[in-house]
N, CA, C and O atoms as a GROMACS GRO file, in nm:
protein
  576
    1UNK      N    1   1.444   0.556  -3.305
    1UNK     CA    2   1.360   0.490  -3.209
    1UNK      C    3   1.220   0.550  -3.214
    1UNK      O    4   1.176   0.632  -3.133
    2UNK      N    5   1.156   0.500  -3.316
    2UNK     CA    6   1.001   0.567  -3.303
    2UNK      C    7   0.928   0.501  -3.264
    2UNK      O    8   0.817   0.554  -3.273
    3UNK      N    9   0.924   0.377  -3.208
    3UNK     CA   10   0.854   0.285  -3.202
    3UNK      C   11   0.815   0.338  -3.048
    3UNK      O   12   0.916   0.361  -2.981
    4UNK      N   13   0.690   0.363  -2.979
    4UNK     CA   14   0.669   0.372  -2.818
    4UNK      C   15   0.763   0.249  -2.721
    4UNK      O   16   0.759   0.126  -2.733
    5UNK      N   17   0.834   0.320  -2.639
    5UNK     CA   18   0.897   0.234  -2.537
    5UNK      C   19   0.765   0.165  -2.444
    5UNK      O   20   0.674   0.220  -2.381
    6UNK      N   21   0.808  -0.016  -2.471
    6UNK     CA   22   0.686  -0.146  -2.379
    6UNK      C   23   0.738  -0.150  -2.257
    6UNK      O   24   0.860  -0.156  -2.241
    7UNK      N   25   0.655  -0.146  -2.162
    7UNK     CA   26   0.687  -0.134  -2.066
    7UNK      C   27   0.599  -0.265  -1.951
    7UNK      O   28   0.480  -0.240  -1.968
    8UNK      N   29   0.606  -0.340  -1.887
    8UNK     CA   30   0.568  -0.406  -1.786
    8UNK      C   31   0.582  -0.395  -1.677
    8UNK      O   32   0.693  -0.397  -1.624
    9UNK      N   33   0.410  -0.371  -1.580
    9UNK     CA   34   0.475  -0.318  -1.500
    9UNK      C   35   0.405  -0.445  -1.352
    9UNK      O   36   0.314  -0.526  -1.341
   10UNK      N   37   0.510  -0.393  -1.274
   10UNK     CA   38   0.528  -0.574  -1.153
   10UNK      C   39   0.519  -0.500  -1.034
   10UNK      O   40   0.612  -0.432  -0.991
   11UNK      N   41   0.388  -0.516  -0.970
   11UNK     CA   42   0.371  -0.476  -0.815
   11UNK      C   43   0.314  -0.514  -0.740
   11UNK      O   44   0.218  -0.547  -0.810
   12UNK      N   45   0.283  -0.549  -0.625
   12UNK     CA   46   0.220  -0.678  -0.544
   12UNK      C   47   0.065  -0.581  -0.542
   12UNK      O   48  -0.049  -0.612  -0.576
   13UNK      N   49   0.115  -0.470  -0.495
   13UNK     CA   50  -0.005  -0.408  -0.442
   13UNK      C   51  -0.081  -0.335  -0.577
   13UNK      O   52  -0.022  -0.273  -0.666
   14UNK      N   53  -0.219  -0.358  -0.568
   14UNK     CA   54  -0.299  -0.354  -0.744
   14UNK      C   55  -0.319  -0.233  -0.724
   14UNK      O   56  -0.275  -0.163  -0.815
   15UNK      N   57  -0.392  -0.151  -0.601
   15UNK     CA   58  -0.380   0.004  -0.605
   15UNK      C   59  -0.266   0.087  -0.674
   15UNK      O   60  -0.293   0.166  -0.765
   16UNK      N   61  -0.152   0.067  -0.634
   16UNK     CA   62  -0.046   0.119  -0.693
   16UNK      C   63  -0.018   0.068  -0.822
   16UNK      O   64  -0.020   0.153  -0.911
   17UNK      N   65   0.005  -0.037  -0.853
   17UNK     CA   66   0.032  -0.081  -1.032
   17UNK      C   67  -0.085   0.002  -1.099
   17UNK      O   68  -0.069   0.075  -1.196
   18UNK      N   69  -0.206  -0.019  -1.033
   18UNK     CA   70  -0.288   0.076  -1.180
   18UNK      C   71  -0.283   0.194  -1.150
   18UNK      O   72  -0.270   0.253  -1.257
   19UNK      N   73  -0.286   0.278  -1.054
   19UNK     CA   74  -0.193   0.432  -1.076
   19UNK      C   75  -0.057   0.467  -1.176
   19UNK      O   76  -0.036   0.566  -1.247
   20UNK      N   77   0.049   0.310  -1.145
   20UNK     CA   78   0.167   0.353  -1.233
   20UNK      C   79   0.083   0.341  -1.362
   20UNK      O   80   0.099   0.439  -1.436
   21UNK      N   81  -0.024   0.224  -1.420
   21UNK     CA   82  -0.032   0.206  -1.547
   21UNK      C   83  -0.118   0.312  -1.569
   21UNK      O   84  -0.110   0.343  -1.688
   22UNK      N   85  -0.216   0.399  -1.496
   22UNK     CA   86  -0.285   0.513  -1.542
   22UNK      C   87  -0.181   0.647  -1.562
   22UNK      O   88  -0.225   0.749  -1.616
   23UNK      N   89  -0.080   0.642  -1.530
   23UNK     CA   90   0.000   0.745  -1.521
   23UNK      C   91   0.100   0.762  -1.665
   23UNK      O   92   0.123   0.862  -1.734
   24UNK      N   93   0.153   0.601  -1.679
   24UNK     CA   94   0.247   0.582  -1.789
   24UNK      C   95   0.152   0.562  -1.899
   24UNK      O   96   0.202   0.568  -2.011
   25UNK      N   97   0.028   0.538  -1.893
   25UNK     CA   98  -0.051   0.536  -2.060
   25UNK      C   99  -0.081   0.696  -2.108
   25UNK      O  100  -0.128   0.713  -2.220
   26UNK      N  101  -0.054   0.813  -2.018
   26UNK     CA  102  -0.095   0.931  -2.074
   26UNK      C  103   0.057   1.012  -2.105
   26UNK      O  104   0.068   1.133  -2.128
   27UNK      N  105   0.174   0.905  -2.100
   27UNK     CA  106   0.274   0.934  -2.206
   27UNK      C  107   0.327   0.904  -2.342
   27UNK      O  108   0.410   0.814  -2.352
   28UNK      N  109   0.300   0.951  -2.419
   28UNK     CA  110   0.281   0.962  -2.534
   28UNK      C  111   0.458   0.863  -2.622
   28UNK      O  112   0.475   0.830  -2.739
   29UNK      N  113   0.538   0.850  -2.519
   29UNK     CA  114   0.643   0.737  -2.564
   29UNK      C  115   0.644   0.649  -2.517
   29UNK      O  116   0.740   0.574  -2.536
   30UNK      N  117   0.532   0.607  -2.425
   30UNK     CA  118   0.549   0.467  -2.356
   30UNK      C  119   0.395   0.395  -2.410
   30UNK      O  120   0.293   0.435  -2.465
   31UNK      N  121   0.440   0.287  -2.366
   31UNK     CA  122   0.289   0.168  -2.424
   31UNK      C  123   0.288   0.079  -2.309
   31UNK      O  124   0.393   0.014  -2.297
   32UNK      N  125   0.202   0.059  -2.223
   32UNK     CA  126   0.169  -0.050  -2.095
   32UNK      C  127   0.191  -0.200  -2.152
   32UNK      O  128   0.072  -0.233  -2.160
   33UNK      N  129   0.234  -0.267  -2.178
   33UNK     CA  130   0.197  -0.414  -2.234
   33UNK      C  131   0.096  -0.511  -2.138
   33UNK      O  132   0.003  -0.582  -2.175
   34UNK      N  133   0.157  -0.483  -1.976
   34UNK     CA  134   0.121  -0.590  -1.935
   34UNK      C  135   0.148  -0.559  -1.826
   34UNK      O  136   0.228  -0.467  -1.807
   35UNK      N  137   0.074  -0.643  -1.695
   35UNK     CA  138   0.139  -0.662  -1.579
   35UNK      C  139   0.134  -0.770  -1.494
   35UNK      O  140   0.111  -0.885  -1.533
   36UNK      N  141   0.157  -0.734  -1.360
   36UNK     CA  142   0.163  -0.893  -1.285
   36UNK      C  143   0.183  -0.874  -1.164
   36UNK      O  144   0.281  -0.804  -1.136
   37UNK      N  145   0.112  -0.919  -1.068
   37UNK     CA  146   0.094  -0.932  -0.899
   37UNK      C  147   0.213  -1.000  -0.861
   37UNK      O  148   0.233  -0.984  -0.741
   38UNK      N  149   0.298  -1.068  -0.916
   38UNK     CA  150   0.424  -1.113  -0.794
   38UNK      C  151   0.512  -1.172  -0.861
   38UNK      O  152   0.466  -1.221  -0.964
   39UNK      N  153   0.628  -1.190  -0.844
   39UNK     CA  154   0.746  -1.225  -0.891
   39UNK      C  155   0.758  -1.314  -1.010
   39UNK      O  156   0.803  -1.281  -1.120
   40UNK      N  157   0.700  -1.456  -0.967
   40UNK     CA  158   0.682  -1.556  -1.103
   40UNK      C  159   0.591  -1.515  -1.169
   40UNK      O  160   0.588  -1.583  -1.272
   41UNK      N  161   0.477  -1.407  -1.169
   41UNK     CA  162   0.383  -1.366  -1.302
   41UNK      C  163   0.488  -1.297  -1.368
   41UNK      O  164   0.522  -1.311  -1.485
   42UNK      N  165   0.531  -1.228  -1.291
   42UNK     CA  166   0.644  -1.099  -1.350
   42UNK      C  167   0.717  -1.168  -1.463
   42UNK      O  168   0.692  -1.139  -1.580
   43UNK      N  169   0.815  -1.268  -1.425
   43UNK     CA  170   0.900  -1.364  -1.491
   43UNK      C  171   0.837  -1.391  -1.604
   43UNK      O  172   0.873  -1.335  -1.708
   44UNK      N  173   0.739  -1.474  -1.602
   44UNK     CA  174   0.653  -1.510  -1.698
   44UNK      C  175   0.591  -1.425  -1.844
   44UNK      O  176   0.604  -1.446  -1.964
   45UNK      N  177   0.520  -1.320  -1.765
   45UNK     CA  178   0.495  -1.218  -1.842
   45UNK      C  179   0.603  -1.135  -1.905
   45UNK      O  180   0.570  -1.078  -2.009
   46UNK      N  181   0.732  -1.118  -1.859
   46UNK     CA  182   0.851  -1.051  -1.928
   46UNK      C  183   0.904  -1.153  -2.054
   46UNK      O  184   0.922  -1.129  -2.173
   47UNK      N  185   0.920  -1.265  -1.982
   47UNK     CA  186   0.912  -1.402  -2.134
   47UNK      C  187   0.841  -1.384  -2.225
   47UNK      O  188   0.879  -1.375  -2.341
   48UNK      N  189   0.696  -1.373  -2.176
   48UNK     CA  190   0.587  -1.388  -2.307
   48UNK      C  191   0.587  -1.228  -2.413
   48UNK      O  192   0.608  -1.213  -2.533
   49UNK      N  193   0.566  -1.166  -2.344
   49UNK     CA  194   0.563  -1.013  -2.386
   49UNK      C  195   0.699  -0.950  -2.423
   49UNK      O  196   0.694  -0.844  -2.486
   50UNK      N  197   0.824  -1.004  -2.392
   50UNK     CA  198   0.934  -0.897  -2.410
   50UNK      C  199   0.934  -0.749  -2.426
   50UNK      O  200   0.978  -0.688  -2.523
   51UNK      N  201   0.863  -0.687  -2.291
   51UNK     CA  202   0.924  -0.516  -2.290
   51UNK      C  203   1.018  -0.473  -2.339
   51UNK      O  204   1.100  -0.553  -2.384
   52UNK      N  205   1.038  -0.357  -2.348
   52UNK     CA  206   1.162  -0.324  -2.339
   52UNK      C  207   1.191  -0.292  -2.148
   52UNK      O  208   1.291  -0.348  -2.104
   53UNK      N  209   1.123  -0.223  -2.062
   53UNK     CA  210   1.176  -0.217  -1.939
   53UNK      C  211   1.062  -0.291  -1.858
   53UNK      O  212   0.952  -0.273  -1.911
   54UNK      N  213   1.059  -0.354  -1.767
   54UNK     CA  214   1.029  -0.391  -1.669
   54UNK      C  215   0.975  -0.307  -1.534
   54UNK      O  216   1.072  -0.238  -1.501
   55UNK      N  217   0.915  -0.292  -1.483
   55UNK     CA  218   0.898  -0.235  -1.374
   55UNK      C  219   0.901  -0.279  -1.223
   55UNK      O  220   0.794  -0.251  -1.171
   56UNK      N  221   0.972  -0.327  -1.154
   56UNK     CA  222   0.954  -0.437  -1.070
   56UNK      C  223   0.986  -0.406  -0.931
   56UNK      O  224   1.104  -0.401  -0.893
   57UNK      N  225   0.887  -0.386  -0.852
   57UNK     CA  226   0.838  -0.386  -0.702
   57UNK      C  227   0.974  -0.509  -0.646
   57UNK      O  228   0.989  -0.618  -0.702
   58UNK      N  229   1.059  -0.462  -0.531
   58UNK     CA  230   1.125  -0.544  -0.493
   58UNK      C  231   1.076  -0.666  -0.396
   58UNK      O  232   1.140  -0.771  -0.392
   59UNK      N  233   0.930  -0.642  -0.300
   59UNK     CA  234   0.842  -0.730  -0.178
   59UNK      C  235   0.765  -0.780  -0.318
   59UNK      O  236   0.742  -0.687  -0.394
   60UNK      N  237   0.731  -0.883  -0.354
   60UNK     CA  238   0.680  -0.957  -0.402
   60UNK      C  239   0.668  -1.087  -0.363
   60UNK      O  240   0.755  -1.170  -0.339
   61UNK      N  241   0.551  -1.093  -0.359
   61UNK     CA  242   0.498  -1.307  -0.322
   61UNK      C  243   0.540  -1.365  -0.422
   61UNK      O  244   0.573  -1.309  -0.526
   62UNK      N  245   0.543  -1.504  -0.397
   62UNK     CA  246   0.602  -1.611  -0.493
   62UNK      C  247   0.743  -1.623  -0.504
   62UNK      O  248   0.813  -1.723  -0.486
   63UNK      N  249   0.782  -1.483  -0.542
   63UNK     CA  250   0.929  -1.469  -0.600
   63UNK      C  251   0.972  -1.323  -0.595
   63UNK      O  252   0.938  -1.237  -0.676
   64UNK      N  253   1.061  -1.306  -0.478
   64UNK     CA  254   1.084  -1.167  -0.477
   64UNK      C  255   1.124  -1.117  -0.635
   64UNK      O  256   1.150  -1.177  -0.739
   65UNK      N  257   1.114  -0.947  -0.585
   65UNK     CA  258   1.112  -0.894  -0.742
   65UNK      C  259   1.244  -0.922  -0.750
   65UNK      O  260   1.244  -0.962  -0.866
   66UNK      N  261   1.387  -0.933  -0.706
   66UNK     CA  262   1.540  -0.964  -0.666
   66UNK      C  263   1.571  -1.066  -0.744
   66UNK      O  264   1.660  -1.052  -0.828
   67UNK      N  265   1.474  -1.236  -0.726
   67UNK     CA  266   1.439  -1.283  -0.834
   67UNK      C  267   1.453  -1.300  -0.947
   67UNK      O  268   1.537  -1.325  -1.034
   68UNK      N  269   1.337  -1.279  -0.925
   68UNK     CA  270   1.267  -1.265  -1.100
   68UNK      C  271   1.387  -1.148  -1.191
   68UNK      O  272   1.447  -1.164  -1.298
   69UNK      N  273   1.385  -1.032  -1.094
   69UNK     CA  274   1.550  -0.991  -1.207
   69UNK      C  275   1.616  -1.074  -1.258
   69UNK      O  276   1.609  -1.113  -1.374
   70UNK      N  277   1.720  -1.126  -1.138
   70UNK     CA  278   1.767  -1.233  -1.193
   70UNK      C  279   1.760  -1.352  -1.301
   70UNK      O  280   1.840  -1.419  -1.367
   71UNK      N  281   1.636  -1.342  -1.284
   71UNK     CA  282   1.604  -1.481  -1.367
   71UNK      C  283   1.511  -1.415  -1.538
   71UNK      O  284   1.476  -1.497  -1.622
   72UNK      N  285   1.496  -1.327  -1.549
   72UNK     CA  286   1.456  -1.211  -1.647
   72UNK      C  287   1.598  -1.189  -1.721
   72UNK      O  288   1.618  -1.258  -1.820
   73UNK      N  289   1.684  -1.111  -1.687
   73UNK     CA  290   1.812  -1.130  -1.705
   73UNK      C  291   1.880  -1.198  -1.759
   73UNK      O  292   1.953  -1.159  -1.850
   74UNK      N  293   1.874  -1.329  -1.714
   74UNK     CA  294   1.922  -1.445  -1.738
   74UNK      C  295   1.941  -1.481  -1.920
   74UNK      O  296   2.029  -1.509  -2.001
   75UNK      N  297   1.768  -1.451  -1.913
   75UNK     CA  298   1.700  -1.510  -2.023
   75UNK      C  299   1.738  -1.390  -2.140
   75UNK      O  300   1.819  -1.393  -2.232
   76UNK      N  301   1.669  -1.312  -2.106
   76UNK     CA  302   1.757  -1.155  -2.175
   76UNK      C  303   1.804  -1.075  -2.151
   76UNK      O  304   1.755  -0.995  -2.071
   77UNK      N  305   1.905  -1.060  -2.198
   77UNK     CA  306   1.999  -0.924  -2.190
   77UNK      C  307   1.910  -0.792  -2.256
   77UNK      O  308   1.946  -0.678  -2.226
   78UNK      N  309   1.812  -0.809  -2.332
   78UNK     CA  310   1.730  -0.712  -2.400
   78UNK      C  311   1.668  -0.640  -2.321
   78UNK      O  312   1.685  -0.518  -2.327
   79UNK      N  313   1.583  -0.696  -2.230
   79UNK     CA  314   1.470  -0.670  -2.132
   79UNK      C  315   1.545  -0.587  -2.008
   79UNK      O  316   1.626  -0.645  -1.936
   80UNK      N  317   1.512  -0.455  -1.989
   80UNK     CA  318   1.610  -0.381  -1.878
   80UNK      C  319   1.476  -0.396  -1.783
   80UNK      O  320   1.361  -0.413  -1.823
   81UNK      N  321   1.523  -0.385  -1.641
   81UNK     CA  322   1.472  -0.389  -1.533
   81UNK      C  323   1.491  -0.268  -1.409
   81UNK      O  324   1.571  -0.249  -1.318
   82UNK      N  325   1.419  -0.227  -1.441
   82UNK     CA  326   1.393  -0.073  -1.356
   82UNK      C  327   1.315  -0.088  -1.224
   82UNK      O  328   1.194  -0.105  -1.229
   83UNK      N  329   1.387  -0.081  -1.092
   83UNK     CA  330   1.314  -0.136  -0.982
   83UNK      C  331   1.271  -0.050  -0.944
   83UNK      O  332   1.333   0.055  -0.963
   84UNK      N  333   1.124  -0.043  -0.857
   84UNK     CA  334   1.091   0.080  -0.810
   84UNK      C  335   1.113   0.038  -0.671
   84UNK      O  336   1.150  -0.079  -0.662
   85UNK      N  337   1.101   0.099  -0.565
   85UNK     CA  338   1.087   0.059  -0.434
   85UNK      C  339   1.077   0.150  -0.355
   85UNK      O  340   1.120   0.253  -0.406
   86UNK      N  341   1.016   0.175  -0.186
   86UNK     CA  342   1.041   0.249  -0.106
   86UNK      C  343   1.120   0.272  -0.030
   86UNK      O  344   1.098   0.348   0.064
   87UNK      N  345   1.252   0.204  -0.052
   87UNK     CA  346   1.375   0.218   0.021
   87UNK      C  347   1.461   0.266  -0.075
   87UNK      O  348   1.424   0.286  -0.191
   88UNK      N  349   1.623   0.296  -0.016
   88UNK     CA  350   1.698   0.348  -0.096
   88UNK      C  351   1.812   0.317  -0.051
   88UNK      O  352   1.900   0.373  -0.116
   89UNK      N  353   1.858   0.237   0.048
   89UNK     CA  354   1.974   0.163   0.114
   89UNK      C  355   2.089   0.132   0.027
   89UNK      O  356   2.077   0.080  -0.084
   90UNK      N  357   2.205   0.165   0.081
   90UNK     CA  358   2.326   0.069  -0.014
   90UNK      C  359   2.255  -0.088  -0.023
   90UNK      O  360   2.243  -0.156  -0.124
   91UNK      N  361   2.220  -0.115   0.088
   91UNK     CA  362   2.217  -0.277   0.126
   91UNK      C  363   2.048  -0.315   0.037
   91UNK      O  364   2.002  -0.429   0.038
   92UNK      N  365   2.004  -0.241  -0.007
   92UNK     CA  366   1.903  -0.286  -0.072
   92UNK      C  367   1.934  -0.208  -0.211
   92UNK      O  368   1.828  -0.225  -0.272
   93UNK      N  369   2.001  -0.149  -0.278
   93UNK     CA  370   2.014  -0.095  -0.402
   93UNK      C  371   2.144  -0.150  -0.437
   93UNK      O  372   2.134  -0.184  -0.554
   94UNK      N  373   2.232  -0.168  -0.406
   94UNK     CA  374   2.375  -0.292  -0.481
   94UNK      C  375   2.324  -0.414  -0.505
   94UNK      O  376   2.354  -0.460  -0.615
   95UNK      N  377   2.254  -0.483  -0.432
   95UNK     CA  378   2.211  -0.617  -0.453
   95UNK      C  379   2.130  -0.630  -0.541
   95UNK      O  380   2.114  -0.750  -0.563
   96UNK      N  381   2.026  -0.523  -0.650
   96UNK     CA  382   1.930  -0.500  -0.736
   96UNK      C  383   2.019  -0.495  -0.843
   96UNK      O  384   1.995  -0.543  -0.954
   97UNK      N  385   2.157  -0.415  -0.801
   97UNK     CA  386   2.231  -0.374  -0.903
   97UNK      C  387   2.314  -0.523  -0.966
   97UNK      O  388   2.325  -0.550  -1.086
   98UNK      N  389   2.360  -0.596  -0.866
   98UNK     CA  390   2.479  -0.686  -0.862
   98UNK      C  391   2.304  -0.840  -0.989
   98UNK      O  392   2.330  -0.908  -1.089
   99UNK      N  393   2.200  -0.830  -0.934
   99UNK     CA  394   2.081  -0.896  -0.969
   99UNK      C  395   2.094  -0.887  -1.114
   99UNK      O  396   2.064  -0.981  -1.188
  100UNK      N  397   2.155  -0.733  -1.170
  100UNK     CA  398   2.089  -0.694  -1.320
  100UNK      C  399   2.022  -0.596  -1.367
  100UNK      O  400   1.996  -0.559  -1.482
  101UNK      N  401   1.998  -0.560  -1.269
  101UNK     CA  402   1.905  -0.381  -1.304
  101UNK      C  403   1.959  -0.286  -1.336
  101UNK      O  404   2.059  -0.246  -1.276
  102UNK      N  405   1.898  -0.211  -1.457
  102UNK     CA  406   1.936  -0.142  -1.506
  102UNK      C  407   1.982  -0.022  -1.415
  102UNK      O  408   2.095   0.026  -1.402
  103UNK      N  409   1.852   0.017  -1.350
  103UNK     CA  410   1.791   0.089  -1.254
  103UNK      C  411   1.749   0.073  -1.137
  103UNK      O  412   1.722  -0.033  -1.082
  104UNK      N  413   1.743   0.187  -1.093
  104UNK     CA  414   1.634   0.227  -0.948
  104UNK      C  415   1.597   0.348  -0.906
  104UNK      O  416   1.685   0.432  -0.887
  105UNK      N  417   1.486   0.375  -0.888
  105UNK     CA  418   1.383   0.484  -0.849
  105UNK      C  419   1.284   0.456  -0.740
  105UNK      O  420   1.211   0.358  -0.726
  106UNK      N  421   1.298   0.576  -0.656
  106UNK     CA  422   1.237   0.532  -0.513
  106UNK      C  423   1.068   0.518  -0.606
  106UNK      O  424   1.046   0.539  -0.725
  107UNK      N  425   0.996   0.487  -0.524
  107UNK     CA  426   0.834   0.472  -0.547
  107UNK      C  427   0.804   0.610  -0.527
  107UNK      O  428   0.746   0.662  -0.622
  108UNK      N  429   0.829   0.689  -0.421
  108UNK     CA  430   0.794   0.858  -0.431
  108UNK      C  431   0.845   0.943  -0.513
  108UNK      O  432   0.857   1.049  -0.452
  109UNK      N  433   0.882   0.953  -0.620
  109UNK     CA  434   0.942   0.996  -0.692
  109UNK      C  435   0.855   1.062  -0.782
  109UNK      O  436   0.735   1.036  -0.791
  110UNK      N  437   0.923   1.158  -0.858
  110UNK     CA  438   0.802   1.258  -0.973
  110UNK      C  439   0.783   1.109  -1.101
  110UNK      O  440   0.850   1.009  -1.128
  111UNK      N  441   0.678   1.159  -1.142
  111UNK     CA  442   0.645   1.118  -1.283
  111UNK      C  443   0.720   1.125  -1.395
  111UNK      O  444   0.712   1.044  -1.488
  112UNK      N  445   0.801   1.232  -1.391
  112UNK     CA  446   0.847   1.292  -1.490
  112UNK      C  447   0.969   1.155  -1.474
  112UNK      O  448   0.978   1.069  -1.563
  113UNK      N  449   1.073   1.152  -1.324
  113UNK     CA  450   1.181   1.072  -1.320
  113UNK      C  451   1.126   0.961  -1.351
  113UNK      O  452   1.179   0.883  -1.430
  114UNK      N  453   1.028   0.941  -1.302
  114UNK     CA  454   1.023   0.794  -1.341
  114UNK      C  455   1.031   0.767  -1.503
  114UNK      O  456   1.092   0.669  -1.546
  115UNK      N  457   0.971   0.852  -1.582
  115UNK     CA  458   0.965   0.875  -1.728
  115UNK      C  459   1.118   0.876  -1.797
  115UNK      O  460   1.140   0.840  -1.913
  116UNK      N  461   1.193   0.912  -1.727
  116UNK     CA  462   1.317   0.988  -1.731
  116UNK      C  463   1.402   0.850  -1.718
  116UNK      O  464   1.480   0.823  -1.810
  117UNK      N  465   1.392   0.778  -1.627
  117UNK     CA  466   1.473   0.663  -1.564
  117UNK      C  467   1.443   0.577  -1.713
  117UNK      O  468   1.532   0.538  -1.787
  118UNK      N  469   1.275   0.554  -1.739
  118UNK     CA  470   1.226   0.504  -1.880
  118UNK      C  471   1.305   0.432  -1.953
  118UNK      O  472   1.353   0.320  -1.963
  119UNK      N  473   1.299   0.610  -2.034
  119UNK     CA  474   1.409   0.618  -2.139
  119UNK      C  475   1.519   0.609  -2.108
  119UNK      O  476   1.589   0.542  -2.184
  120UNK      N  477   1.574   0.660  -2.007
  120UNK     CA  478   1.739   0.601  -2.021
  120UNK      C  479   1.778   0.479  -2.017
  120UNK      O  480   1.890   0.440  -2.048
  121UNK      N  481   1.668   0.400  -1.972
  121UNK     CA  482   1.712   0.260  -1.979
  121UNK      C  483   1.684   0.225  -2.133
  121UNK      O  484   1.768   0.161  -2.197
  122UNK      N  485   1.576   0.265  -2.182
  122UNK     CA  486   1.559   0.209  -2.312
  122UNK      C  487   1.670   0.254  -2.365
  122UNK      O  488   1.717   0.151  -2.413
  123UNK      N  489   1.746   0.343  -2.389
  123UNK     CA  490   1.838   0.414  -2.460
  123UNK      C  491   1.980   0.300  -2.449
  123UNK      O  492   2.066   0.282  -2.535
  124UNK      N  493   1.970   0.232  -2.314
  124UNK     CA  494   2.074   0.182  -2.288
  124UNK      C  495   2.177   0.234  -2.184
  124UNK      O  496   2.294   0.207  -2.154
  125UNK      N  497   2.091   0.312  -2.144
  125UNK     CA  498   2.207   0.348  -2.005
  125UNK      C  499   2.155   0.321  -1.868
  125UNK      O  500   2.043   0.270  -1.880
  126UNK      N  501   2.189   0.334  -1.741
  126UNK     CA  502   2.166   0.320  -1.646
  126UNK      C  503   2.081   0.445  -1.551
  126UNK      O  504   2.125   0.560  -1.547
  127UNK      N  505   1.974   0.411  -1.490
  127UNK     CA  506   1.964   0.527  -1.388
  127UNK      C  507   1.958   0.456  -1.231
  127UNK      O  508   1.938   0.342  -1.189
  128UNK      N  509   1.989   0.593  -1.167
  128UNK     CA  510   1.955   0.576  -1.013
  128UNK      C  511   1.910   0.676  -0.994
  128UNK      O  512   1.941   0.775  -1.061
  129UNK      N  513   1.789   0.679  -0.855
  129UNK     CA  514   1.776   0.783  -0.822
  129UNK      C  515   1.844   0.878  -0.770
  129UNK      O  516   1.932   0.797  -0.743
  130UNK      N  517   1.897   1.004  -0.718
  130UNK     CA  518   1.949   1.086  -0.641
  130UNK      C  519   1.984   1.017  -0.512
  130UNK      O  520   2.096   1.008  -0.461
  131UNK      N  521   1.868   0.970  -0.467
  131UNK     CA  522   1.898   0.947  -0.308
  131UNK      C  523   1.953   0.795  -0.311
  131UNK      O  524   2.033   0.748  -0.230
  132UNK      N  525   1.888   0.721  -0.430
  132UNK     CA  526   2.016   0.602  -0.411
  132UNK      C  527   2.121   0.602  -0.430
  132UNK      O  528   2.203   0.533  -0.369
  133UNK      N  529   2.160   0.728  -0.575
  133UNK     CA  530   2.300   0.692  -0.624
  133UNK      C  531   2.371   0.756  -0.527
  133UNK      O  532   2.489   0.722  -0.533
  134UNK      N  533   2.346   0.841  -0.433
  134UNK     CA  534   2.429   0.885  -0.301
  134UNK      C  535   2.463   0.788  -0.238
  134UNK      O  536   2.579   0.749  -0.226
  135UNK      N  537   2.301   0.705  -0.158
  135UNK     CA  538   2.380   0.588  -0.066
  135UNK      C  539   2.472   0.478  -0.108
  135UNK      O  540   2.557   0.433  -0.031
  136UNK      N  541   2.456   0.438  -0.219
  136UNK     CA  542   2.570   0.348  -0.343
  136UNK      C  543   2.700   0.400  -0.336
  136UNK      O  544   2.787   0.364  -0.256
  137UNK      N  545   2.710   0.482  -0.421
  137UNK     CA  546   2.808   0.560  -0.411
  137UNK      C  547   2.876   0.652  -0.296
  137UNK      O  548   2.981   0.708  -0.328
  138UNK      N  549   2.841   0.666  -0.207
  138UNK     CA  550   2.886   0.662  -0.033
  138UNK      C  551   2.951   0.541   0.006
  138UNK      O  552   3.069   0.535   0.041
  139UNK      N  553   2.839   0.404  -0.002
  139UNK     CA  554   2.924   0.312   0.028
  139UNK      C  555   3.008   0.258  -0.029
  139UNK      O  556   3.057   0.160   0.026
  140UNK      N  557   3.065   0.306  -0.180
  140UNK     CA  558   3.164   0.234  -0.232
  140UNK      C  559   3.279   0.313  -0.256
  140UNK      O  560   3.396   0.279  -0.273
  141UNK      N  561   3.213   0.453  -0.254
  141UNK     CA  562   3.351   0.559  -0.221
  141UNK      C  563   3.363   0.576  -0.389
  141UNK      O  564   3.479   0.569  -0.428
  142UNK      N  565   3.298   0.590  -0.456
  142UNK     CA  566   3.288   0.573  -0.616
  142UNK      C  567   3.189   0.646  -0.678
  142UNK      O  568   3.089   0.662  -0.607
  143UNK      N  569   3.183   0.706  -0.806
  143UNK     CA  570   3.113   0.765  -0.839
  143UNK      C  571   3.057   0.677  -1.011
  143UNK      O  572   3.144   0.651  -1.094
  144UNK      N  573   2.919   0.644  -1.037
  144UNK     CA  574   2.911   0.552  -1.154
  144UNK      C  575   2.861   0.647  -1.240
  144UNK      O  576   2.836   0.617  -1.357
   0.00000   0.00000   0.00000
């Protein structure tokens, strides 16, 4: 895998998307492709561009980011979807999961995890954060 992991990244709010994209262009395995203010750009732009991960804000106009997973998904199984968000709820992190996501990582989270979550999705595996895969795995009495 030498090729830099593409990444797209989907957030309503533009302050924060260009922090994530100023943050993820000074890693040396990732490449920004693209981004998008709300759910159906998201969609769109994951079609046209094919990332490899997605980045996707769950409050999105047009089309929640919940969505557009879904419907990203749909289309490819290639394209992993790594949600970021400020919650960490069973009731908001199973339903991301049950959507198609690879992942989830709170929005406060280090740089590094988020880097970390990345690659494991590119790799093909799954991440959660700490504090989600607790509340998940609390409510299902299961360990993934």
């Amino acid at each position: 895998m030498n090729r830099r992991c593409r990444v797209l990244v989907c957030d309503d709010q533009v302050e924060f998307r260009d922090l994530v994209k100023v943050l993820l262009r000074r890693e040396p395995n990732i490449e920004v492709v693209g981004e998008a203010g709300d759910g159906k750009e998201g969609v769109d732009q994951a079609l046209k561009l094919r990332p490899d991960v997605v980045l996707m804000d769950l409050n999105m106009p047009e089309l929640s980011g919940l969505e557009a997973t879904r419907r990203i998904r749909k289309v490819s199984k290639r394209i992993k979807v790594l949600i970021l968000s400020a919650f960490s709820g069973e009731d908001v992190v199973s339903p991301c999961l049950e959507a198609g996501a690879s992942g989830y990582v709170q929005k406060h989270r280090s740089l590094s995890e988020l880097t970390e979550a990345i690659a494991t999705l590119r790799r093909g595996g799954r991440y959660l954060s700490r504090n989600a895969f607790d509340k998940v795995s609390g409510a299902h009495g299961t360990i993934f």
